[in-house]
BALUMVO-72447 format. One record per residue (C-alpha): residue number from 1; x negated, y negated, z negated. Coordinates in steps of 0.25 Angstrom, whole numbers, plus 5000, padded with zeros to 4 digits. Example, Ala and Ser with C-alpha at 12.3 -4.5 7.8 and 13.67 -1.06 7.14 Angstrom:
+-----+------+------+------+
: pos :   xx :   yy :   zz :
+-----+------+------+------+
:   1 : 4951 : 5018 : 4969 :
:   2 : 4945 : 5004 : 4971 :
+-----+------+------+------+
REM end
This chain:
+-----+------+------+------+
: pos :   xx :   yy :   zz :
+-----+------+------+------+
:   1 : 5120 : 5047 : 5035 :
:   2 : 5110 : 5057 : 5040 :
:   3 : 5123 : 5063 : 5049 :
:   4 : 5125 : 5049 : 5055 :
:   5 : 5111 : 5046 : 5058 :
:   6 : 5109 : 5060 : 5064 :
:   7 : 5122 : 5059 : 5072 :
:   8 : 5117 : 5045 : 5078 :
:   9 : 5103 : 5051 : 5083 :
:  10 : 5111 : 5062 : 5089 :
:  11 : 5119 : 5052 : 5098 :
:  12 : 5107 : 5043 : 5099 :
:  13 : 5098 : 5057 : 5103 :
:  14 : 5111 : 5060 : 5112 :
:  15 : 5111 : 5047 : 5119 :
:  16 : 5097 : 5046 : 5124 :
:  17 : 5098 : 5062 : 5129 :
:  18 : 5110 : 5055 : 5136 :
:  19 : 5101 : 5043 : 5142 :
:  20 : 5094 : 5053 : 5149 :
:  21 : 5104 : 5057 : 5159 :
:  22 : 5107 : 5052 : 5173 :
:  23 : 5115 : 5041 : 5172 :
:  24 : 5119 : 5028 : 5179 :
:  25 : 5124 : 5022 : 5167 :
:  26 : 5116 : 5022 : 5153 :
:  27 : 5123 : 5024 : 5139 :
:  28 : 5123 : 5010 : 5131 :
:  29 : 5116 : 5018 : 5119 :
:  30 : 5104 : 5023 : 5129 :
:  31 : 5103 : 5009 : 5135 :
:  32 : 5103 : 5004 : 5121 :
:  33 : 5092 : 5013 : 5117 :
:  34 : 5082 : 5012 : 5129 :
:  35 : 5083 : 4997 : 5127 :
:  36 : 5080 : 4998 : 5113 :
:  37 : 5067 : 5007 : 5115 :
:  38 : 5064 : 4998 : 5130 :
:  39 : 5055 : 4989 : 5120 :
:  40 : 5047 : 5001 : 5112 :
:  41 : 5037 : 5001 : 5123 :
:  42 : 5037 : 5017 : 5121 :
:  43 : 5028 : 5022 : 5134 :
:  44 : 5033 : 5034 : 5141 :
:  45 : 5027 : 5047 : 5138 :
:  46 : 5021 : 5056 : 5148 :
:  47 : 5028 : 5061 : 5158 :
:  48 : 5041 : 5055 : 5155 :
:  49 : 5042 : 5050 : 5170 :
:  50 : 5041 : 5064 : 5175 :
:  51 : 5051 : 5069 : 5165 :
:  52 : 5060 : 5060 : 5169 :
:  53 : 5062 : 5062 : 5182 :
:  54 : 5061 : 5078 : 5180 :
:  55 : 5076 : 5076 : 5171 :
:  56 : 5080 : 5069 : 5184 :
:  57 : 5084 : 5056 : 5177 :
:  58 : 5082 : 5041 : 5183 :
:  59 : 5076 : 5035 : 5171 :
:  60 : 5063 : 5028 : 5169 :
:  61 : 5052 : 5032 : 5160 :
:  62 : 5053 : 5018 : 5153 :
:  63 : 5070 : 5021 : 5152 :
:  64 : 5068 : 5035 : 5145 :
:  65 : 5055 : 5029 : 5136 :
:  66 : 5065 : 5016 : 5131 :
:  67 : 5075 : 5027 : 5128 :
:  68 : 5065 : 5036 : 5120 :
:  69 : 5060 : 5023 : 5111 :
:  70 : 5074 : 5017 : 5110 :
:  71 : 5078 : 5031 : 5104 :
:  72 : 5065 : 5031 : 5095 :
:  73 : 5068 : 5019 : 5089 :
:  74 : 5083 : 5022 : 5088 :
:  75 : 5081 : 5036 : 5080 :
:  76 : 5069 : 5031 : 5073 :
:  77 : 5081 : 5020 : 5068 :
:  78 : 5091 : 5030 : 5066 :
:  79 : 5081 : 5038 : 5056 :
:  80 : 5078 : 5027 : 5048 :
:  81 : 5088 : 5031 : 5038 :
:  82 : 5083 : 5045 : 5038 :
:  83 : 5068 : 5040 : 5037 :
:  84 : 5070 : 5033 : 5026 :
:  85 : 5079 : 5043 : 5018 :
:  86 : 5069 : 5055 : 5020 :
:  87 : 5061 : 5060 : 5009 :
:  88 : 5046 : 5060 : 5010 :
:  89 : 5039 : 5062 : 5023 :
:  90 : 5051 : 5066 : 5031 :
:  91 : 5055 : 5051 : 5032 :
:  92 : 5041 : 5049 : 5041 :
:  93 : 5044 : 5063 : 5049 :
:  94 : 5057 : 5055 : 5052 :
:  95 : 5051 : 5043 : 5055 :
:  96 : 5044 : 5048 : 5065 :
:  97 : 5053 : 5059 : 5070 :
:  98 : 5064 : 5050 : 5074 :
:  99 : 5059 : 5041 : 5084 :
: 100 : 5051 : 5050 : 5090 :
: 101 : 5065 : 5060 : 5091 :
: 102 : 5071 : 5048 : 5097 :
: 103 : 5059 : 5045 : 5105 :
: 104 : 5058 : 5061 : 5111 :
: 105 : 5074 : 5063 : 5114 :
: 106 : 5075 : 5058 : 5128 :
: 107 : 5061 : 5066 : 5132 :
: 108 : 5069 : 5079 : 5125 :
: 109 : 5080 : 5074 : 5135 :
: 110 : 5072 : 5073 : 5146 :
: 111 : 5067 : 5086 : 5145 :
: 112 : 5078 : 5092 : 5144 :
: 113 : 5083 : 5087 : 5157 :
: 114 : 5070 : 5091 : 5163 :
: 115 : 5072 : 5105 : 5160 :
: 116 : 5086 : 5106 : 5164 :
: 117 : 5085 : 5101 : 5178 :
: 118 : 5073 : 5110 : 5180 :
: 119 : 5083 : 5121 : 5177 :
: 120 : 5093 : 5115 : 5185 :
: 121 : 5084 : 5113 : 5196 :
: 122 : 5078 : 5128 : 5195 :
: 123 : 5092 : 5135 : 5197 :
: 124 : 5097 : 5128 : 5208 :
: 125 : 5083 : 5127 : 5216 :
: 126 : 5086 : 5140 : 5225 :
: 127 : 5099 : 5135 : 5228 :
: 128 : 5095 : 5121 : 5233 :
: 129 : 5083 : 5128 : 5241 :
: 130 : 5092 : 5137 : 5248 :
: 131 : 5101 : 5126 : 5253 :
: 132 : 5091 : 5117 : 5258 :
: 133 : 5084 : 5128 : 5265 :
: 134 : 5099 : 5132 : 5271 :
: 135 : 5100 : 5116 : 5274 :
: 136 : 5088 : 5114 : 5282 :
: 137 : 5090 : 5129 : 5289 :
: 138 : 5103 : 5123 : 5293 :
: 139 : 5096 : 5111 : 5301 :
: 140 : 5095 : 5101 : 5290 :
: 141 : 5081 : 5092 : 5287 :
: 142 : 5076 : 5095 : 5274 :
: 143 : 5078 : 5081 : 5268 :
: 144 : 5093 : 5082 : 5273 :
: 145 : 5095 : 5097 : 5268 :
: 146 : 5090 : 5091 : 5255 :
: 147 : 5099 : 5081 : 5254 :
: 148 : 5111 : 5089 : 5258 :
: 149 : 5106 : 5100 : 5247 :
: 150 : 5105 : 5091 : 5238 :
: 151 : 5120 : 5085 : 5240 :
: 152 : 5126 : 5097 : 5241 :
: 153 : 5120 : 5106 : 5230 :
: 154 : 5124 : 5102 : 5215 :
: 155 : 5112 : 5102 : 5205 :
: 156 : 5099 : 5097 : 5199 :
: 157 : 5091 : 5097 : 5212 :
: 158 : 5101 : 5095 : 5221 :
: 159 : 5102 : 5081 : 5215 :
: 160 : 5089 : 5079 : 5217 :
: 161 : 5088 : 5083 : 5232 :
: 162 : 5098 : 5073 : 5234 :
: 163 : 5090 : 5063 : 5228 :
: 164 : 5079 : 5067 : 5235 :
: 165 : 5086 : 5064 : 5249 :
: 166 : 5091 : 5052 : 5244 :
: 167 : 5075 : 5048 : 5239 :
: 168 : 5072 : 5050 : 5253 :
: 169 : 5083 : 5044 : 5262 :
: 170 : 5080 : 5030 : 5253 :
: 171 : 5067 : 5031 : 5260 :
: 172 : 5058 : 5039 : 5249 :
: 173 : 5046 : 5046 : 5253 :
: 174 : 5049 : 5062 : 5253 :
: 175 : 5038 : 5063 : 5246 :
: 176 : 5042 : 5054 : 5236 :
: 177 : 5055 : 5060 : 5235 :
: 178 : 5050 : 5074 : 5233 :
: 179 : 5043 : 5070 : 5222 :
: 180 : 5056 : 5064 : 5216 :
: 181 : 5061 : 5077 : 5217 :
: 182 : 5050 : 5084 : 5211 :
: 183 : 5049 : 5076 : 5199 :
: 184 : 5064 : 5078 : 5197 :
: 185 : 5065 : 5091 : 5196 :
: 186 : 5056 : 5098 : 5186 :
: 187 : 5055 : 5111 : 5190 :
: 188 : 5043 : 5119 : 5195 :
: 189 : 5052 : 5124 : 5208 :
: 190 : 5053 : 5110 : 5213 :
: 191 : 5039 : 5107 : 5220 :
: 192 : 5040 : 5118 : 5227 :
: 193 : 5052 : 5114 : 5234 :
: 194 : 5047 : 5097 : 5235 :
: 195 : 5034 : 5105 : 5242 :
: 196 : 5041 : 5111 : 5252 :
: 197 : 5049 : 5098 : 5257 :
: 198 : 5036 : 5090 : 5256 :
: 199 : 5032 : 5100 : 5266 :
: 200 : 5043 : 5100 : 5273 :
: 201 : 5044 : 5084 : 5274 :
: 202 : 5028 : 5084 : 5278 :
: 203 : 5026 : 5094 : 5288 :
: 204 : 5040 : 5101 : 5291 :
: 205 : 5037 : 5113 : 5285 :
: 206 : 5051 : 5123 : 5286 :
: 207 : 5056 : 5122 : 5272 :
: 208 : 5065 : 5133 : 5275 :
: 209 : 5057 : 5145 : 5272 :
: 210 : 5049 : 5137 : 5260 :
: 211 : 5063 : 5135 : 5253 :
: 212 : 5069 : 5149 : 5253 :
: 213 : 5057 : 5155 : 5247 :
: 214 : 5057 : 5143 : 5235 :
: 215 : 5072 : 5146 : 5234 :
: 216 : 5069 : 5162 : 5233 :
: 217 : 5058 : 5159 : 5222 :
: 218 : 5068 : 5149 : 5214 :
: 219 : 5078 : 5160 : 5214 :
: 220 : 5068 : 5169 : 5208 :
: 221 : 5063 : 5161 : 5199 :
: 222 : 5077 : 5157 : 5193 :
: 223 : 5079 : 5173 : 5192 :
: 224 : 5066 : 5174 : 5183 :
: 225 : 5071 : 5161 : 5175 :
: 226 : 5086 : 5169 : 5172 :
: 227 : 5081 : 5179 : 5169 :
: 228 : 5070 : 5174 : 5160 :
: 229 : 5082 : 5167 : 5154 :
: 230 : 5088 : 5180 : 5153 :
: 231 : 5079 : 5187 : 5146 :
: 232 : 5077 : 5174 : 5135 :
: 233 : 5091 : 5175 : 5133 :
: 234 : 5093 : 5189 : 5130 :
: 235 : 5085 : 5187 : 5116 :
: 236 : 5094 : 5177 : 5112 :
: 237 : 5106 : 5184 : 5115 :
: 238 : 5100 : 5196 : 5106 :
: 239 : 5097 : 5184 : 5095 :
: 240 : 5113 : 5181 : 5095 :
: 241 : 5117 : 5194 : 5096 :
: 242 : 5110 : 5198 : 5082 :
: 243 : 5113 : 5186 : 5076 :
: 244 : 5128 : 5185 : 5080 :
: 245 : 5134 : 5199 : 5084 :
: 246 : 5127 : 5208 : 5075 :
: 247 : 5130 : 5200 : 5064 :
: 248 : 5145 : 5201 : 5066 :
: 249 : 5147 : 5214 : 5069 :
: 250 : 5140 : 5218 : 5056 :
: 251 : 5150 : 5210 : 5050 :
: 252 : 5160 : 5217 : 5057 :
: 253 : 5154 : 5230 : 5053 :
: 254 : 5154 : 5225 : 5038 :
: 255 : 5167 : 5220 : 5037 :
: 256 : 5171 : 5233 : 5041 :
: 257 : 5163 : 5242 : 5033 :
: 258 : 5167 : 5233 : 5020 :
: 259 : 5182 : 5239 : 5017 :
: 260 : 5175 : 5252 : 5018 :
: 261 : 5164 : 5249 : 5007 :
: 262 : 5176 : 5243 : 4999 :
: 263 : 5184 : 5255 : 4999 :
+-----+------+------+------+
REM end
């Protein structure tokens, strides 16, 4: 029984990590779930907007907040059996671990999202300044050098310069739109870049020059973060090492060494 129940929180946990991606067409489990937690009257927590649009999904606050009660009160559910079953005081720690598990799965989704666009968009930043600095070089206006970057180049940010053109083409404010961008792409390099076009957009000022020095400082900046990553990962080779190799070539040494202790 404990098996069973464990299994069906996994696949319930596994659905709702699911709901969070971008997809025209939601899972009847999911659409069953936010339903069931539409009525809780659970209130968004702070922030929850801005996270949202940094994981790059199209979802309301009051979607992802019915998804997180509706998974509350389906593990808290799921528990029950547990809850009643545990000795002492671990039934209470239950009863209050469980929805609130439930209730913090699609914010542990979230952030996960989060963090891997900021990486996506980080590594391929230089590249996508680079072309739109070669675009506009080559005669193109700065919107349109956008938008054929943004077409043209696969990846995080791409996709969002491409909504960007098309924010503004329906007849957006640029401002406006930048600050879409902005708010989609969490990651300290990004203002910098949004400056430059508001200036561009307001005064006409050459974004040729600005752009090849912000690409030159990304590059550098992705150097320091590899090798950084590097230098982590050296530790932990060392840790496998001595924990897997030394072990079986003492092993090897032994079995070696045993015929001649025998003899």
């Amino acid at each position: 029984m404990t098996s069973l129940l464990a299994g069906l929180a996994a696949a319930l946990a596994t659905f709702a990590l699911a709901d969070l991606a971008p997809r025209t067409r939601r899972r009847p489990l999911t659409r069953v779930i936010a339903t069931l937690g539409a009525r809780s009257g659970v209130k968004p927590s702070s922030g929850l907007a801005a996270r949202i649009q940094a994981a790059g999904l199209d979802r309301h606050t009051h979607e992802v907040v019915a998804l997180q009660a509706g998974l509350a009160i389906l593990t808290t559910l799921t528990a029950l059996p547990l809850i009643t079953a545990a000795p002492g005081r671990l039934g209470l720690a239950l009863l209050v671990a469980a929805p609130l598990a439930g209730f913090a799965l699609p914010e542990v989704g979230l952030r996960r999202r989060v963090r891997q666009r900021r990486a996506e968009i980080e590594a391929e930043l230089p590249d996508v300044l680079d072309l739109v600095r070669v675009a506009i070089a080559a005669g193109l206006a700065p919107r349109r050098a956008l938008e054929e970057v943004g077409r043209r180049h696969p990846g995080t940010l791409a996709r969002e310069l491409t909504r960007l053109a098309a924010r503004t083409q329906l007849g957006e404010p640029v401002d406006a739109a930048l600050d879409h961008l902005q708010q989609r792409c969490p990651s300290h390099t990004i203002p910098p870049f949004v400056a430059a076009l508001r200036r561009a957009e307001r005064h006409g000022t050459p974004l040729q020059p600005t752009l090849s020095a912000q690409a030159t400082q990304a590059r550098s900046q992705r150097a320091a973060r590899r090798s950084e990553q590097a230098a982590k990962a050296a530790p932990k080779i060392q840790l496998v090492v001595a924990l897997m190799l030394v072990p079986a070539v003492l092993l090897l040494i032994a079995a070696a060494l045993v015929p001649s202790l025998g003899a």
